[in-house]
BAZADO-935782 format. One record per atom (N, C-alpha, C): y, z, x. Coordinates in pm, whole numbers, padded with zeros to 5 digits, always signed. Example, Ala and Ser with C-alpha at 12.3 -4.5 7.8 and 13.67 -1.06 7.14 Angstrom:
% BAZADO-935782
-00569+00780+01319-00450+00780+01230-00330+00780+01320-00225+00708+01285-00106+00714+01367+00003+00787+01290
% end
This chain:
% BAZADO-935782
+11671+05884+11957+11532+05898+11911+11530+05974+11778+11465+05939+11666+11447+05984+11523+11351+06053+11542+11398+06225+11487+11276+06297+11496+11272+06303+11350+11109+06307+11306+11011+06282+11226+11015+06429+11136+11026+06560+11237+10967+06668+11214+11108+06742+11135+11060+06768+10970+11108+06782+10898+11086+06918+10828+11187+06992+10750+11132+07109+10690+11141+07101+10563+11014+07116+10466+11008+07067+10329+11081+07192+10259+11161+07134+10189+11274+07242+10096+11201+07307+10006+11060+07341+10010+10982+07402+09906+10857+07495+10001+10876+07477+10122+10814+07572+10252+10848+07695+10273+10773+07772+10263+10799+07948+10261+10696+08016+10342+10791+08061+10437+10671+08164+10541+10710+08337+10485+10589+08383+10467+10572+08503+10440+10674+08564+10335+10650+08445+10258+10746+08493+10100+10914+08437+10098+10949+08408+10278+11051+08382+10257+11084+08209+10267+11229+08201+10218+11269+08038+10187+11419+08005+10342+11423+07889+10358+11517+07877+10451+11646+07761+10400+11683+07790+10415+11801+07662+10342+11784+07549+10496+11777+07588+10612+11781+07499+10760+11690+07563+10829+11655+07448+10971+11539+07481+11064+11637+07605+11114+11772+07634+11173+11764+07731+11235+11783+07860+11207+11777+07897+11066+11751+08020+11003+11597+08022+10995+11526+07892+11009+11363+07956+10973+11334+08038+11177+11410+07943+11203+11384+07947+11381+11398+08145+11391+11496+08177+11338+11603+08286+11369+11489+08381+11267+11419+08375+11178+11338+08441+11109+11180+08452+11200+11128+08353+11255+11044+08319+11297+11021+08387+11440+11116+08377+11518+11159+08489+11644+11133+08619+11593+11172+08653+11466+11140+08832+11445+11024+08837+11403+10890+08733+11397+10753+08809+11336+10700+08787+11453+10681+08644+11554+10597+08552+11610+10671+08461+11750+10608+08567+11853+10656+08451+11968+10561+08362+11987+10455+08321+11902+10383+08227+11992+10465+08087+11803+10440+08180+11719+10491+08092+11632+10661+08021+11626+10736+08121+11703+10839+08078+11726+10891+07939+11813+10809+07984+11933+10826+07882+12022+10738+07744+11974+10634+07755+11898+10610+07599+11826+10689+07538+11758+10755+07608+11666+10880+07565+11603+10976+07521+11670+11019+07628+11753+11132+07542+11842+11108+07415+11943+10976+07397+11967+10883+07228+11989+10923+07155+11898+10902+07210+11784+10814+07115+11700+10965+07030+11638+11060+07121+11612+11168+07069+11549+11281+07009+11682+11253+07009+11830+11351+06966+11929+11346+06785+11920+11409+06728+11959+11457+06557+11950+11337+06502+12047+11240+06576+12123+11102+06527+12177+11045+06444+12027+10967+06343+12062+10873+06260+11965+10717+06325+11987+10722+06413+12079+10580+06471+12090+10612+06646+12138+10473+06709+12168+10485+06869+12175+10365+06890+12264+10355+06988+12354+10274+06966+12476+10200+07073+12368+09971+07058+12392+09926+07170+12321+09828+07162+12399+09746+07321+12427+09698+07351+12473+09525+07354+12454+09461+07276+12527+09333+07246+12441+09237+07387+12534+09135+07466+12400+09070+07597+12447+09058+07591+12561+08984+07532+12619+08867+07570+12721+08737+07581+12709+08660+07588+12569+08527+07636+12564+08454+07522+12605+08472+07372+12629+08354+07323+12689+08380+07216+12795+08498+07314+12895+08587+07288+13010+08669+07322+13074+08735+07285+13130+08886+07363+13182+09022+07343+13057+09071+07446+13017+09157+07436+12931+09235+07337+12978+09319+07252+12922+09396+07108+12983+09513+07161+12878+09654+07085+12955+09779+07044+12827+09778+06903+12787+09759+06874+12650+09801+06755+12654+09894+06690+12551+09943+06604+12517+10069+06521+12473+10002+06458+12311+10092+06518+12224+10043+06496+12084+10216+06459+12024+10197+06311+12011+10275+06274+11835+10318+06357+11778+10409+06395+11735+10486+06460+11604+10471+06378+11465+10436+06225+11512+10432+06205+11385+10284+06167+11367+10220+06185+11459+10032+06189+11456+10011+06345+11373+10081+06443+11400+10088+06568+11329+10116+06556+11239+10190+06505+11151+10264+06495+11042+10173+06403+10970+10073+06289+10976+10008+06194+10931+09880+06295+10928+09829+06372+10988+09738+06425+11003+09721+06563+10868+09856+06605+10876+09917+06709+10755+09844+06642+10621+09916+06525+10595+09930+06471+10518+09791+06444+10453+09679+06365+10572+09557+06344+10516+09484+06478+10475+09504+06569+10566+09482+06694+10475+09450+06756+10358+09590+06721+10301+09662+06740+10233+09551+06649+10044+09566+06572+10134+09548+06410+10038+09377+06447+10001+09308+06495+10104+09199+06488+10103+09091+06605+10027+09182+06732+10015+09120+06846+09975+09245+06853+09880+09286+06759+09810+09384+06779+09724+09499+06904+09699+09560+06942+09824+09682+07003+09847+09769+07007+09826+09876+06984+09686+09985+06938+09649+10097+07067+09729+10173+06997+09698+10356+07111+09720+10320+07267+09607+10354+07340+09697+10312+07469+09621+10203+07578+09637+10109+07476+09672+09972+07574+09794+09975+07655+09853+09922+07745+09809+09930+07930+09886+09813+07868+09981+09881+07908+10073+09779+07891+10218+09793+08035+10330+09672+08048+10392+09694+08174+10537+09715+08135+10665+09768+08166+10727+09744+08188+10830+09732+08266+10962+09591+08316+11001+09565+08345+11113+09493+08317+11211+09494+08228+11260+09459+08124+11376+09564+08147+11455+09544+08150+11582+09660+08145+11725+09755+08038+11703+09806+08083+11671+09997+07956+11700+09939+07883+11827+09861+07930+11958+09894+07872+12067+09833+07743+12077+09678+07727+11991+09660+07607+11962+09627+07556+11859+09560+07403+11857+09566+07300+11737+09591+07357+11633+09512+07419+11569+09407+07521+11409+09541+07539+11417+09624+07664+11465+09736+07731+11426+09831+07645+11393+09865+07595+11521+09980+07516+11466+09981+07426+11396+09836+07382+11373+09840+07217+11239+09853+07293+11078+09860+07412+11059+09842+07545+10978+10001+07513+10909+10070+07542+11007+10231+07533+11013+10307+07414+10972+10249+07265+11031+10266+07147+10999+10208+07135+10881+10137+07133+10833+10069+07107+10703+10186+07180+10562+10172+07301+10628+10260+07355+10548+10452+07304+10514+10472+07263+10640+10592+07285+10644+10622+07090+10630+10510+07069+10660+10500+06893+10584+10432+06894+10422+10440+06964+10374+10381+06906+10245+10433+07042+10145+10552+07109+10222+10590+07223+10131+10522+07341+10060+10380+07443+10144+10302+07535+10137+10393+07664+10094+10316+07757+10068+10389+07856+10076+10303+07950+10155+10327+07974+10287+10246+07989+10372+10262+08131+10435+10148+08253+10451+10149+08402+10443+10068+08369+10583+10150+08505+10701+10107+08469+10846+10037+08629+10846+09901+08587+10894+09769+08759+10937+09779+08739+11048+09800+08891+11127+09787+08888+11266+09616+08813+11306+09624+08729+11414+09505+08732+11429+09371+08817+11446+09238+08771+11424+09154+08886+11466+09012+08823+11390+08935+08919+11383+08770+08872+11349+08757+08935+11209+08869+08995+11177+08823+09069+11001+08951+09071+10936+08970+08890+10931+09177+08897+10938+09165+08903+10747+09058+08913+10667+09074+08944+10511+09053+09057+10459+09052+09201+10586+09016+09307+10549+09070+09374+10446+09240+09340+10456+09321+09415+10341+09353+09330+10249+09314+09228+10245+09381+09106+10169+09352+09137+10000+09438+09158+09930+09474+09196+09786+09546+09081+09666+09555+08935+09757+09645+08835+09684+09554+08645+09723+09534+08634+09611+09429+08469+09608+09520+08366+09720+09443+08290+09721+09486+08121+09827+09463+08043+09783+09494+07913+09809+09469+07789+09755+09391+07789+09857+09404+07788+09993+09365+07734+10142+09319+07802+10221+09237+07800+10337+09255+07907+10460+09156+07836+10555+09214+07814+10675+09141+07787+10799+09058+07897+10868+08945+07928+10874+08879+08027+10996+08764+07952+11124+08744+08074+11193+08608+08020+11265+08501+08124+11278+08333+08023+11219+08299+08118+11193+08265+08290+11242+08310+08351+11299+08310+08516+11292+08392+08580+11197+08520+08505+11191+08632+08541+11082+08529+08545+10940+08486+08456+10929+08400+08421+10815+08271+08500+10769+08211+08516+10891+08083+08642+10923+08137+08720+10805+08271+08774+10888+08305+08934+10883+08368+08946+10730+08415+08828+10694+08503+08855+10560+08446+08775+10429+08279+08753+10442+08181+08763+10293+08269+08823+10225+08263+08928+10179+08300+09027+10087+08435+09015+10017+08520+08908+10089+08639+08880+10049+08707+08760+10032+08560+08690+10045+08577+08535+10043+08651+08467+09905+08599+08563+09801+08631+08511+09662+08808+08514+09609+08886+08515+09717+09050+08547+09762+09052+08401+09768+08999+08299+09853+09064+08188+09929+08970+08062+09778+09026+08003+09737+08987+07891+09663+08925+07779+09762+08966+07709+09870+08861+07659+09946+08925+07682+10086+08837+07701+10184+08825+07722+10301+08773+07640+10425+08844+07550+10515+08769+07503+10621+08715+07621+10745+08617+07528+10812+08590+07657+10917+08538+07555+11050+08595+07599+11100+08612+07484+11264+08588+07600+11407+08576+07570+11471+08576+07597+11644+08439+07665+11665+08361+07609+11637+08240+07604+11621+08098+07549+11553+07956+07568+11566+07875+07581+11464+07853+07636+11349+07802+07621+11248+07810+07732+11164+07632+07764+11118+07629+07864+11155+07463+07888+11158+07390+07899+10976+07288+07862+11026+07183+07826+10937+07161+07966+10822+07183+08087+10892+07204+08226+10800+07356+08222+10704+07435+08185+10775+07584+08201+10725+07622+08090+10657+07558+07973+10636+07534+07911+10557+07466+07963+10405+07348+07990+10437+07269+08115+10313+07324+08153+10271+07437+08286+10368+07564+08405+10276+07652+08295+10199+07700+08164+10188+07792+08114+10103+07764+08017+10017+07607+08019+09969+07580+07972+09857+07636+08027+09709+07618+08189+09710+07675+08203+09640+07781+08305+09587+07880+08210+09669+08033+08246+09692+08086+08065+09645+08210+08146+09524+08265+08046+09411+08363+07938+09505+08372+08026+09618+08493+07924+09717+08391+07828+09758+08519+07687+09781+08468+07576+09831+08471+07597+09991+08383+07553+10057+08348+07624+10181+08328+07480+10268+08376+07407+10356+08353+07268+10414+08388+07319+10569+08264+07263+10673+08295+07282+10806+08325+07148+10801+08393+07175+10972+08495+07031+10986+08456+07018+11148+08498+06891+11194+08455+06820+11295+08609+06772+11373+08608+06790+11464+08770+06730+11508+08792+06848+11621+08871+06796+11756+08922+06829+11849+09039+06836+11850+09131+06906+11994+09287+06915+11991+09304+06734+11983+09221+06674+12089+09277+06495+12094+09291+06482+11948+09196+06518+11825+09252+06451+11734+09291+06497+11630+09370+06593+11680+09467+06711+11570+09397+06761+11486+09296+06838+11522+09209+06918+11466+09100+06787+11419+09071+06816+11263+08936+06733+11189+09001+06618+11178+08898+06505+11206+08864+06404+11155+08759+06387+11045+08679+06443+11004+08556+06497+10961+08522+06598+10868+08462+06614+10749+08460+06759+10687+08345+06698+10606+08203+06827+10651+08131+06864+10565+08131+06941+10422+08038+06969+10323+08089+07056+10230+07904+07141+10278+07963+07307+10256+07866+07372+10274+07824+07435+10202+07833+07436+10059+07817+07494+09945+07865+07477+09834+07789+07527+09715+07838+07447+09588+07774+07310+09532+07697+07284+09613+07613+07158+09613+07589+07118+09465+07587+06999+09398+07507+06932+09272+07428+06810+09324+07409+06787+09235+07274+06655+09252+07376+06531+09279+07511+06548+09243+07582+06386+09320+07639+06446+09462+07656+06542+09525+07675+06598+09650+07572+06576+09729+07503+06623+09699+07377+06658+09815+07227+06576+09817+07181+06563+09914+07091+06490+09909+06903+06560+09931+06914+06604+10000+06776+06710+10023+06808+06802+10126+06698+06932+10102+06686+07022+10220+06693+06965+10345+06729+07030+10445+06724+07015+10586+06568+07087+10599+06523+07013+10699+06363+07104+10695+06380+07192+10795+06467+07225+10900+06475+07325+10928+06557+07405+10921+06646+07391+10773+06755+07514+10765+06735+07640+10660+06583+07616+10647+06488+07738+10528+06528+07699+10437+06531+07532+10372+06536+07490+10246+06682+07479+10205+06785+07537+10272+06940+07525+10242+06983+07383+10243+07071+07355+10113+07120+07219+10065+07194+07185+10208+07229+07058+10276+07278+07039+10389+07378+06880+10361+07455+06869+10364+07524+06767+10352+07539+06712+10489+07604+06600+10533+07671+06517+10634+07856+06538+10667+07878+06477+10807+07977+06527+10824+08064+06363+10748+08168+06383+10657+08224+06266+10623+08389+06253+10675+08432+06117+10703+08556+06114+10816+08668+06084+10711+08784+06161+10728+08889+06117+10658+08904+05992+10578+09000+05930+10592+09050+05800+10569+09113+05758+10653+09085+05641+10698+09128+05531+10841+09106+05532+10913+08969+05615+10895+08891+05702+11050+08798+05607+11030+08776+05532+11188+08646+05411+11196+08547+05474+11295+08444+05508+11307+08314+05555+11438+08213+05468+11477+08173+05508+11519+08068+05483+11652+08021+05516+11727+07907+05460+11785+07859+05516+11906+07845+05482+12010+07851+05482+12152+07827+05463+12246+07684+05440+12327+07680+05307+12421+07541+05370+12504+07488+05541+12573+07579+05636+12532+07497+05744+12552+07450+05761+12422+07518+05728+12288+07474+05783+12172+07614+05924+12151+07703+05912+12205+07812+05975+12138+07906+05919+12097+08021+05990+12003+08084+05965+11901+08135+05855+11951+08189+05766+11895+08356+05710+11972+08484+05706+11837+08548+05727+11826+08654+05730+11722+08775+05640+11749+08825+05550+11616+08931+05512+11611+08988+05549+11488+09134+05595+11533+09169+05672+11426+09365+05624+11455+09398+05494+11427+09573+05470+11476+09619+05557+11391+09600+05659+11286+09734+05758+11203+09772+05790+11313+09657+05888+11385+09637+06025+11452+09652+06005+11623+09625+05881+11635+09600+05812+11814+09596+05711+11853+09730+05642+11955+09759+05591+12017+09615+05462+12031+09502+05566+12094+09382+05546+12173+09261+05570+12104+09178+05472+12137+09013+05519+12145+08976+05677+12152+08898+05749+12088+08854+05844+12147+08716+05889+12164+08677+05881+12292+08557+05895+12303+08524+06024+12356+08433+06054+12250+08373+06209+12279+08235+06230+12351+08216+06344+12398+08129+06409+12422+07971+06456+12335+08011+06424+12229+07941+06428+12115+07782+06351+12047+07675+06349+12076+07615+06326+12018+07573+06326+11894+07563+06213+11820+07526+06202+11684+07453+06057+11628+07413+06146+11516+07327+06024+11448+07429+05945+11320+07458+05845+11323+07524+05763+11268+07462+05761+11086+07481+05808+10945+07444+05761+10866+07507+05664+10778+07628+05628+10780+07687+05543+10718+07794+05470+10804+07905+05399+10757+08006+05366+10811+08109+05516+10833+08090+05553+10716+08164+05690+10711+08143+05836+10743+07996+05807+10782+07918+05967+10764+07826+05951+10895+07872+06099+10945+07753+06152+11087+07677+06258+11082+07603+06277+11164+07533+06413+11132+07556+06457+11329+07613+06569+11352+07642+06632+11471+07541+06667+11558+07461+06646+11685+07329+06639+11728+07381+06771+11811+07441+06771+11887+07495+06836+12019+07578+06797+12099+07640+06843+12235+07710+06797+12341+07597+06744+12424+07658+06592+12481+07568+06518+12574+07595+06610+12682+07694+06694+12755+07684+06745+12885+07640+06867+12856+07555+06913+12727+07482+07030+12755+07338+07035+12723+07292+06865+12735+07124+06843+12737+07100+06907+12852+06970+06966+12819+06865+06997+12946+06727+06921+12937+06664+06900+13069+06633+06838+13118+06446+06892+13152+06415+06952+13124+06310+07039+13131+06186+06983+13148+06123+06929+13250+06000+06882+13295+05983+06712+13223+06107+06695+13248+06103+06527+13203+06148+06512+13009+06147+06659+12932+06181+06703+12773+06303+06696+12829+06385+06618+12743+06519+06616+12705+06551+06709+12605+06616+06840+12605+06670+06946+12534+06734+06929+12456+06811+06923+12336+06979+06970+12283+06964+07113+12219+07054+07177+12332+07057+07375+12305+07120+07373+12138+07197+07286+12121+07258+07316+11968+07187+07329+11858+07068+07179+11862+06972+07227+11786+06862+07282+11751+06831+07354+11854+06736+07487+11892+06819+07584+11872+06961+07603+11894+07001+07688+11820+06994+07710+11663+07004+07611+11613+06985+07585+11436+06879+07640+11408+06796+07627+11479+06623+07626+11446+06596+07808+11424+06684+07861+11543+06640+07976+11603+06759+08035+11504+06827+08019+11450+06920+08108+11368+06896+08173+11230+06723+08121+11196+06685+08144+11116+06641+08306+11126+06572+08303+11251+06525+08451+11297+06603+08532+11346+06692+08507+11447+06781+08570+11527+06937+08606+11472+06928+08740+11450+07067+08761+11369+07180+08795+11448+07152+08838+11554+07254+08830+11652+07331+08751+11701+07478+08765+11750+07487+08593+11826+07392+08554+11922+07390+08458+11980+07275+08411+12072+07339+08282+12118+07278+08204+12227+07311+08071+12271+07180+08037+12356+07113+07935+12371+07052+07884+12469+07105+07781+12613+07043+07812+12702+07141+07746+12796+07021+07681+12865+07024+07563+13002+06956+07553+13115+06991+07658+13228+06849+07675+13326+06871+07714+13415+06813+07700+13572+06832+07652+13681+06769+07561+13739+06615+07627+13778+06496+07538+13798+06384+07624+13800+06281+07527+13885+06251+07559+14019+06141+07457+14115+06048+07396+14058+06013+07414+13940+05888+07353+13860+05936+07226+13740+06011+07256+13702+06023+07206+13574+06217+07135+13611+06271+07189+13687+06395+07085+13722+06513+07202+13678+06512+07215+13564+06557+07317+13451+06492+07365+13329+06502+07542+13302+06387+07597+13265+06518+07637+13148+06471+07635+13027+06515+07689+12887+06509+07808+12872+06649+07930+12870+06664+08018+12858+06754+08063+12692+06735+08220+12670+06843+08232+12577+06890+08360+12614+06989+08354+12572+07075+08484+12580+07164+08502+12436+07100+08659+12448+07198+08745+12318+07300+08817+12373+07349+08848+12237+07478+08936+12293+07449+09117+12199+07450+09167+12298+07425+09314+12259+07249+09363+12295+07231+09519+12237+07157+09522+12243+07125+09564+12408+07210+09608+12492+07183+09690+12613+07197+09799+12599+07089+09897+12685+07108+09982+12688+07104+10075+12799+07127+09982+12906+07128+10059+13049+07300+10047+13086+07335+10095+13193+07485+10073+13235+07434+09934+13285+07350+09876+13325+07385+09727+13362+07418+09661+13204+07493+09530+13302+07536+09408+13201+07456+09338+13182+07345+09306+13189+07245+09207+13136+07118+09317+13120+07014+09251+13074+06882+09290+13064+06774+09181+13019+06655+09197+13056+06556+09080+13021+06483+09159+12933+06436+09072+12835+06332+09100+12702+06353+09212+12629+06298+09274+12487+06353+09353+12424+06319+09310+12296+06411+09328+12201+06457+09317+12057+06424+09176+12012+06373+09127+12077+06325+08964+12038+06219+08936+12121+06120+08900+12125+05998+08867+12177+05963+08727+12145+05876+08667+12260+05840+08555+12257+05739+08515+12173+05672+08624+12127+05543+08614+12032+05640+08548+11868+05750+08618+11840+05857+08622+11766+05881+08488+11732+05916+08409+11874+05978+08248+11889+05875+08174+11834+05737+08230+11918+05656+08131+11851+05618+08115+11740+05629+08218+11647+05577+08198+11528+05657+08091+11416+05789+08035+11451+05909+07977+11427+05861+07833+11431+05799+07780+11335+05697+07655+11276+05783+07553+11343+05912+07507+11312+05991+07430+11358+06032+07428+11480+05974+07477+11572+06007+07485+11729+05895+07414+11781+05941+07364+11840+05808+07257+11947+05825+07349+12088+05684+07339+12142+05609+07460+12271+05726+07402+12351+05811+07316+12361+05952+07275+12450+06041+07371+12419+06061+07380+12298+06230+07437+12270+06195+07611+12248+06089+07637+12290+06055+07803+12287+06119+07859+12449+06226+07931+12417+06279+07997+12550+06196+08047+12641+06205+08026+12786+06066+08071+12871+06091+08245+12917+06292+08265+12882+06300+08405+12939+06419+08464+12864+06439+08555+12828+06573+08602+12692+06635+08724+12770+06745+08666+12798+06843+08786+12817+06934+08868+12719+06971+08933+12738+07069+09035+12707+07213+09039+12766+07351+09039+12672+07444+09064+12764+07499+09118+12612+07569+09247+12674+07692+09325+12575+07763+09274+12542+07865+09163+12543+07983+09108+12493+07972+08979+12567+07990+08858+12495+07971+08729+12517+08123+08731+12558+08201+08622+12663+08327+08579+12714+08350+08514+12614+08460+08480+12570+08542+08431+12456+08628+08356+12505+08690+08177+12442+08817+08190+12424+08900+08271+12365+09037+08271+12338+09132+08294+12247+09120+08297+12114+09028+08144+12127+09022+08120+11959+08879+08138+11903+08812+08232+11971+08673+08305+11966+08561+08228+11960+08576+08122+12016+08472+08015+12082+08410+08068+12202+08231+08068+12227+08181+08147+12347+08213+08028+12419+08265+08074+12583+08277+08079+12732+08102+08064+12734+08007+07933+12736+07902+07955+12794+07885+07927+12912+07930+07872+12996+07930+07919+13168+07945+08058+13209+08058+08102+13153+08127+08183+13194+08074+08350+13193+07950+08333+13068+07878+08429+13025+07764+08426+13063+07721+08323+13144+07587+08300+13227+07572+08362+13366+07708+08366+13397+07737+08440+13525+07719+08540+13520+07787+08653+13407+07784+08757+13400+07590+08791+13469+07543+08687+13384+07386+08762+13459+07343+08682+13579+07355+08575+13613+07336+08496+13751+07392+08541+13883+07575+08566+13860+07631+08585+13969+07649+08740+14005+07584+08835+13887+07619+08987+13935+07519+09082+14009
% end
């Protein structure tokens, strides 16, 4: 079996160069066991590498990824945000999944010179030296405004990116593009641009993002979509997959090439016969609400399921939850773009939202905290 997975003679982790994989292996063991052991995947005579998909909107699963779907995936990357050999890139994203390790491939397929930050939520605090590149999600991003003007352009994935934090990177000189893509399909298929806008970029305000320029999500190259009778994604993409991939995803179709992201079909609610999407009542509501926040269903004898929200922080008793407070319903309503549906009927409180790894909210998991305690 021909393995694919190659080390570009112009690839440098943390300043240093390797003449062979098993001096990078033997270097790589002394910073990074989670980075080590990808390597030693990534470079074994397997044609594929088992990876670990989060958990945030399910049971974390392992599943079976191409080495050379990784390597094609590098490449469009690469091709697409114009990445040549030589690219100062970061990384701190978890080695343990996609983000991290496609970080590594990219690099080590297209010859990066690639600087490893322990992970964390303020991973540009000390940062003193520019980038060509840098992957985050947005909290990393929240937290490191102030130091944005380091990274020349930046994707930002494992999540939404709210309608305020959008605002903070108008004007910030970095190119700033959220991206669309799962572990099935080695991270993005997809990349918006979120700033920087001109009159051949952008097309008009979003009317409910307080007038902020808003682009569409646009799909690589060789990436074909669609939609399904629910109205979610479906993707064909042979670089990257074997298979069809059909998502979870609701969206509105604008071109052959271009979507706009609605929500998850398994997190409509259902509310007196109103069909919900919490994602974009979140958009709506991110205008006011500076806190994190999420809206969820919750089951209710009247209405089937009753529209709740919950923040994070902002307690002040030894209990873990609390009802009403620091946000008021008088508050919601005044929020022009909310229809008397998508106004929360009851707002909780919880101190610290559950997290993946890769700082994606656990929303089951944080619903309990106030349901099941």
């Amino acid at each position: 079996m021909k393995n694919l997975s190659k080390l570009h003679k112009n690839f440098a982790l943390n300043n240093e160069t390797f003449k062979d994989v098993e001096e990078l292996l033997k270097y790589s063991k002394s910073i990074s066991k989670g980075i080590y052991e990808f390597l030693e995947a990534y470079f074994d005579m397997d044609d594929f590498i088992i990876v670990n998909t989060s958990g945030s909107t399910g049971k974390p699963a392992q599943i079976k990824l191409k080495k050379e779907h990784m390597i094609n995936s590098a490449r469009a990357t690469g091709s697409f945000f114009k990445l040549p050999e030589g690219t100062t890139a970061l990384l701190y994203l978890s080695p343990n999944y996609i983000a991290g390790k496609m970080m590594l491939v990219r690099a080590l397929t297209l010859g990066w010179q690639l600087d490893m930050v322990e992970p964390g939520t303020n991973p540009l605090d000390k940062l003193q030296k520019n980038y060509d590149f840098c992957a985050m999600v947005p909290i990393q991003v929240q937290n490191s405004l102030s130091k944005l003007h380091f990274i020349k352009k930046l994707i930002i994935g494992g999540g939404a990116v709210s309608v305020e934090l959008i605002k903070k990177l108008q004007d910030i000189q970095t190119e700033v593009f959220a991206t669309y893509g799962m572990t099935e399909t080695i991270t993005h298929i997809a990349v918006k641009k979120l700033n920087n806008f001109d009159n051949a970029t952008f097309s008009e305000p979003d009317r409910h993002a307080g007038g902020v320029a808003r682009s569409h999500f646009k799909t690589l190259p060789n990436i074909q979509i669609a939609k399904d009778q629910r109205g979610c994604l479906v993707i064909d993409a042979p670089d990257i997959s074997d298979k069809q991939i059909i998502t979870n995803d609701l969206v509105e179709l604008i071109s052959d090439n271009e979507f706009e992201w609605l929500g998850r079909y398994d997190t409509i609610i259902n509310s007196g016969g109103v069909k919900l999407i919490p994602e974009k009542i979140e958009e709506k509501l991110s205008t006011i609400i500076k806190d994190r926040f999420f809206v969820a269903g919750i089951p209710d004898e009247n209405l089937g399921e009753k529209l709740i929200m919950i923040i994070e922080g902002n307690v002040t008793s030894s209990q873990p939850v609390r009802q009403a407070g620091a946000v008021e319903k008088s508050q919601l309503k005044s929020q022009k773009s909310l229809s008397k549906y998508e106004i929360p009927k009851e707002i909780y409180y919880v101190e610290k939202f559950i997290e993946t790894e890769t700082k994606k909210i656990q929303r089951q998991k944080t619903l309990d905290l106030i349901f099941k305690s």
